[in-house]
C-alpha positions in Angstrom: 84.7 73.6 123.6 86.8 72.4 121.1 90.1 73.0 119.5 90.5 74.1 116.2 93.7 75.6 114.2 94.9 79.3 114.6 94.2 80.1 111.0 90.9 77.9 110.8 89.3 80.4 113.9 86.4 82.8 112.7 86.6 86.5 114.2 84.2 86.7 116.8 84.5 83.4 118.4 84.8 83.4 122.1 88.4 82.0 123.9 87.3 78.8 125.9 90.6 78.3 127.5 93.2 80.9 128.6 96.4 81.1 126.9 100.2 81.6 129.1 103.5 82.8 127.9 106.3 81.9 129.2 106.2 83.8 132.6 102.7 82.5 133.5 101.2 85.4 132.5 98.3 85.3 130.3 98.2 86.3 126.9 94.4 86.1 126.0 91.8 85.4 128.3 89.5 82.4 128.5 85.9 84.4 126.8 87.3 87.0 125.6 85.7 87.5 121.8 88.6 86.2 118.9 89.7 88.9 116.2 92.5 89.1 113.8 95.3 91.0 115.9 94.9 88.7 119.0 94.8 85.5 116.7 98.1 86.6 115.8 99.7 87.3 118.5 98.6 83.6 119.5 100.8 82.8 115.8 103.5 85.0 116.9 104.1 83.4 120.0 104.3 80.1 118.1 100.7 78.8 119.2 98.6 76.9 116.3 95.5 76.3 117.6 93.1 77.1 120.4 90.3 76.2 122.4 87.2 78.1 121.3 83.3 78.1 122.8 81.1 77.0 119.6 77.6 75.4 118.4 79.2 71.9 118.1 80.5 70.6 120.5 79.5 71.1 124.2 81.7 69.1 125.7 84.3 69.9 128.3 88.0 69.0 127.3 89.9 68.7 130.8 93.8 68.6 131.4 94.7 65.4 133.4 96.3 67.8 135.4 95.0 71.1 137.0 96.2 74.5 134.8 97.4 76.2 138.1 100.0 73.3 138.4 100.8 73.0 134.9 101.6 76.4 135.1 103.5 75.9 138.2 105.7 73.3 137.3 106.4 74.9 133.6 107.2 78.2 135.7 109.3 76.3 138.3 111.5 74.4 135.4 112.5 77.5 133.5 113.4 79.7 137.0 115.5 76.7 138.1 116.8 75.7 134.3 118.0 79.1 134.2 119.4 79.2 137.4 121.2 75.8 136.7 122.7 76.8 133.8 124.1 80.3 135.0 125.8 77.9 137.7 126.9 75.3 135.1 128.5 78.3 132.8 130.5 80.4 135.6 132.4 77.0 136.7 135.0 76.4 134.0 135.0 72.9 135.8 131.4 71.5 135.8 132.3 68.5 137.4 132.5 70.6 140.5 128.9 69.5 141.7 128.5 70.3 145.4 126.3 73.3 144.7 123.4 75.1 147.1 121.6 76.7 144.5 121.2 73.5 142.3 120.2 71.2 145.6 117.8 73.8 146.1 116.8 74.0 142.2 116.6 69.7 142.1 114.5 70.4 145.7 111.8 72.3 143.6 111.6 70.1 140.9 111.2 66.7 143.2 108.8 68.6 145.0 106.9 69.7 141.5 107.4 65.6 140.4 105.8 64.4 143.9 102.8 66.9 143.6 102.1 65.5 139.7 101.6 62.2 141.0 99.2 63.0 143.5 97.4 65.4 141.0 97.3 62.1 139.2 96.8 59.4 141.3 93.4 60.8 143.0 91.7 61.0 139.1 89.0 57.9 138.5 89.6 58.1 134.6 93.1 58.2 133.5 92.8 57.8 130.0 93.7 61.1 128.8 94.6 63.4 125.4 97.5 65.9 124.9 96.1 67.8 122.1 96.6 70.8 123.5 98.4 74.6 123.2 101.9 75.1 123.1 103.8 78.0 122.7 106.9 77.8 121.0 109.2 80.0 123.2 108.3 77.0 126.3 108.9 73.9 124.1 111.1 73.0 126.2 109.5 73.0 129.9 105.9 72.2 128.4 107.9 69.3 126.6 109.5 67.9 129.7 106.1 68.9 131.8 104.3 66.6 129.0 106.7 63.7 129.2 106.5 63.5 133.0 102.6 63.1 132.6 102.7 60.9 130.3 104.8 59.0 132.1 102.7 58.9 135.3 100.1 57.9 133.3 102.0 54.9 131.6 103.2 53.9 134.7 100.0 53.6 136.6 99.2 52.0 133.5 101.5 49.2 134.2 101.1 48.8 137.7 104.2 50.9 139.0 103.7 51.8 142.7 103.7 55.4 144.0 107.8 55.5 144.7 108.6 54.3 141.4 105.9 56.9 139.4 107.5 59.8 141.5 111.0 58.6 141.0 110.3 58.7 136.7 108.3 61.7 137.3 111.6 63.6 138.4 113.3 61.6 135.4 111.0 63.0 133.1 111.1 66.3 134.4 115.2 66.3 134.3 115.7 64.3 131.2 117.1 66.8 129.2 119.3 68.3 131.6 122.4 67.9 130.1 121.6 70.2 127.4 122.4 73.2 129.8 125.9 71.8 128.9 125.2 72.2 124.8 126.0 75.2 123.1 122.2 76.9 122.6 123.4 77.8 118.7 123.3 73.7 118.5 120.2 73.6 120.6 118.0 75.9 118.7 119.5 75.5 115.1 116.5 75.2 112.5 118.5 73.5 109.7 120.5 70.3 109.6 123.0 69.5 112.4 126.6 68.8 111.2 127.8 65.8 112.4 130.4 67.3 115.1 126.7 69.1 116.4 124.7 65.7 116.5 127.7 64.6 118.3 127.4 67.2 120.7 123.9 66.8 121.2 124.1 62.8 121.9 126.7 63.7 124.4 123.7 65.5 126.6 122.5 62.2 128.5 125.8 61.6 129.6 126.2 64.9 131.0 123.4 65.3 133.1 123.7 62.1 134.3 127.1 62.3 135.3 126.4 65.7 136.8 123.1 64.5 138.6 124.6 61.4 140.2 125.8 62.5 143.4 122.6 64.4 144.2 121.1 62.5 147.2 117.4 63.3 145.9 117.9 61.9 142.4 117.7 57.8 142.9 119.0 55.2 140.3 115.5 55.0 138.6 115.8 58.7 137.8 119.1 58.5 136.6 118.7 56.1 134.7 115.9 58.1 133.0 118.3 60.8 132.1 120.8 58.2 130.9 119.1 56.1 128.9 116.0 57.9 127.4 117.5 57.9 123.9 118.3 54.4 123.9 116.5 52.2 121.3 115.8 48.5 121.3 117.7 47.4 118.4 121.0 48.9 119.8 121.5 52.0 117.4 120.3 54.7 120.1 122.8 56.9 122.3 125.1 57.4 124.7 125.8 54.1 125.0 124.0 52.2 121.7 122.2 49.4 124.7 120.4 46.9 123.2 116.9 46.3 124.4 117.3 43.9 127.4 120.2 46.2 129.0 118.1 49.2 129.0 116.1 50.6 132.2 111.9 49.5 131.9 111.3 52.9 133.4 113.9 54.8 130.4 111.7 52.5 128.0 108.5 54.2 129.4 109.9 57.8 129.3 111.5 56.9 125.8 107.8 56.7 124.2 106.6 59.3 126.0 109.4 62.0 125.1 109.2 61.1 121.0 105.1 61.2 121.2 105.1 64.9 122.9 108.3 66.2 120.7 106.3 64.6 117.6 103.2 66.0 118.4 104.9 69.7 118.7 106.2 72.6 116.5 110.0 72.7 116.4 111.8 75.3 114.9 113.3 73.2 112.2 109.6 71.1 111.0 105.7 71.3 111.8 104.1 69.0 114.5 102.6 65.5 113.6 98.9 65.0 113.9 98.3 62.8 117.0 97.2 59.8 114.7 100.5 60.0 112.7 102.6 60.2 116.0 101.0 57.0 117.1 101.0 55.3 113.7 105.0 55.8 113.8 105.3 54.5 117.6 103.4 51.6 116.6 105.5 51.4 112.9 108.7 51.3 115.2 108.5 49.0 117.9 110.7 46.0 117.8 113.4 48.7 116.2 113.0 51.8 118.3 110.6 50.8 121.7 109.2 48.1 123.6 106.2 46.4 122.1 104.5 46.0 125.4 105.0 49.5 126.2 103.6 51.4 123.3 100.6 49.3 123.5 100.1 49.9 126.9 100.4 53.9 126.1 97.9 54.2 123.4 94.9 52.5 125.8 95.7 55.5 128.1 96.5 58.4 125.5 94.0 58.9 122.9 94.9 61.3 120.0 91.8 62.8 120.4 89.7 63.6 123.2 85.5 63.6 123.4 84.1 66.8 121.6 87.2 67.3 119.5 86.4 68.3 115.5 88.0 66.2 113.2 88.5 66.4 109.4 88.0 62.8 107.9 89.9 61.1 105.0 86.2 61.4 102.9 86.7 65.3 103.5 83.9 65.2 105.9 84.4 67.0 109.5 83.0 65.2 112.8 82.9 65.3 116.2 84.3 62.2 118.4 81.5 61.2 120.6 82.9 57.8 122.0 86.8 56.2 122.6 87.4 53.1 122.0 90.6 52.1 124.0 92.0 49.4 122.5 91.6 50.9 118.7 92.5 54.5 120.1 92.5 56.0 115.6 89.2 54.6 115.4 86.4 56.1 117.7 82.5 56.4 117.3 82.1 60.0 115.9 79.3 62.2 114.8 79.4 63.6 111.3 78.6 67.3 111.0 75.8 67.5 108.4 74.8 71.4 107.7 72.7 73.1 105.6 72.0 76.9 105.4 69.4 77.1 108.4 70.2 73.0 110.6 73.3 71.2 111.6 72.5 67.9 112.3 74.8 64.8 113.1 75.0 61.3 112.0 76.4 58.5 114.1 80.0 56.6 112.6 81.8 54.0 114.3 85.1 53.9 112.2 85.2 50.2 113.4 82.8 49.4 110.6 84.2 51.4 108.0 87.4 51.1 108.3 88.1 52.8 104.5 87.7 55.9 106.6 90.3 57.6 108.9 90.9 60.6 110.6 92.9 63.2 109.0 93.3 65.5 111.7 92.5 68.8 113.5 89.1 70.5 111.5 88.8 74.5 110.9 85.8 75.8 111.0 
């Protein structure tokens, strides 16, 4: 299988992977034959490319975690989200935080972050890809799903032990909690904030933290997550502008994690990055924005594109990568798609040795 762009997809082509709204219910089925009024209704539901069954590529693209619990956990954040905020907005006084219904909402969710790290931990290979489908309506319990992945990964990367990755797995999974206090006009705007909205917006780490303190199941390494994940190392980030060596390692981690996933996706107010220009600006902005240590720790275990992925290269050629190379994640071995009207046949490139050519992104069919 391979993924390819909405817009790029030929009528006909068979569905390799089966796409979910956002109630877990599917929306096209895994081989079911592509035409023009299910591709968009893919578009409509803010999905730009899928996994499709095709002569090129044979290889099998696997989520680091299993699809049931993706779904799972994405369906488990927006019941309890939802529940949370209908809470939050009947109390006129939100600092009134004994509450049954959000200890049992923050039960599910630790419960969703402890079954991630075993999904996890019991994988041999845990260098991994999230080029993958999002729909737009979910951004923002596929985002947080994404981040606390990541985050797992990068922390087995650096040698966290089990208690740690499960207490930034429920910091992932809650960073953004104190938007349920934001106004959702702010939230979802597709043009410029003001600056009284970006104020209101910065405030949202605050909030959740200083709602989610005195929640016995939330330790200081989670909150500290929720707190601190918009910090930056040269001081400028928010709520509290810390410079590097006062901020959390484990907000660090989560910090490169949340910017790669929210780069990498379709918001309404701008188009997602290619993987390669995510990673070209985490690498561009360490020192400034992240830990140098970190984001070179992250691209040995994300790779912008997985084995049997089609690729359009900067010498408008397509290709398909055959081979990672960890510590150069942008430059793998690939196979060049050579076709004529009757044979496709591939020659072998290791963009190590020519390094005047560079992936460009995603290729169409």
């Amino acid at each position: 299988m391979r993924l390819v762009p909405v817009n790029s997809i030929k009528e006909g082509s068979l569905l390799a992977k089966t796409l979910y709204n956002g109630s877990g219910i599917p929306l096209l089925r895994e081989g079911h034959p592509l035409n023009k009024k299910l591709l968009d209704r893919a578009v409509s539901n803010g999905v730009h490319s899928l996994y499709i069954h095709d002569e090129y590529s044979k290889e099998i693209i696997e989520d680091v975690i299993s699809p049931d619990l993706r779904q799972k956990a994405i369906q488990t954040l927006k019941n309890n989200f939802t529940d949370i905020h209908r809470v939050v907005k009947s109390s006129s006084k939100y600092k009134n935080k004994k509450n049954n219904k959000i200890d049992s909402a923050i039960s599910k969710i630790t419960y969703i972050a402890k079954e991630f790290v075993d999904n996890i931990l019991s994988q041999d290979d845990l260098i991994i890809n999230l080029v993958d489908i999002k729909t737009m309506d979910d951004y923002t319990y596929q985002h947080c799903v994404n981040v606390a992945v990541l985050s797992i990964v990068l922390g087995i990367e650096l040698n966290y032990d089990r208690k740690v990755l499960e207490s930034m797995a429920i910091g992932a999974l809650l960073h953004d909690f104190g938007k349920v206090f934001i106004p959702k006009e702010i939230l979802l705007k597709p043009g410029k904030l003001t600056e009284s909205e970006m104020e209101a917006i910065q405030k949202h780490p605050y909030l959740g933290y200083d709602y989610l303190k005195s929640n016995l199941q939330i330790n200081h390494i989670a909150l500290s997550i929720i707190l601190e994940h918009h910090e930056k190392s040269n001081g400028s980030g928010y709520p509290n502008k810390l410079s590097s060596n006062r901020i959390s390692p484990y907000a660090k981690v989560v910090s490169v994690c949340d910017v790669y996933d929210a780069l990498t996706s379709n918001r309404p107010y701008r188009e997602a990055m290619s993987p390669n220009e995510a990673i070209e600006l985490l690498m561009g902005s360490c020192g400034q924005d992240f830990d140098l240590s970190i984001v070179k720790s992250f691209i040995r275990r994300i790779v912008p594109y997985p084995i049997g992925t089609m690729v359009e290269l900067s010498n408008r050629q397509r290709a398909i990568i055959k081979e990672l190379n960890p510590e150069y994640v942008l430059r793998p071995v690939v196979d060049v798609v050579i076709e004529d009207e009757e044979t496709i046949s591939f020659k072998k490139l290791d963009l190590m040795d020519h390094m005047n050519v560079v992936i460009k992104h995603l290729a169409g069919n």
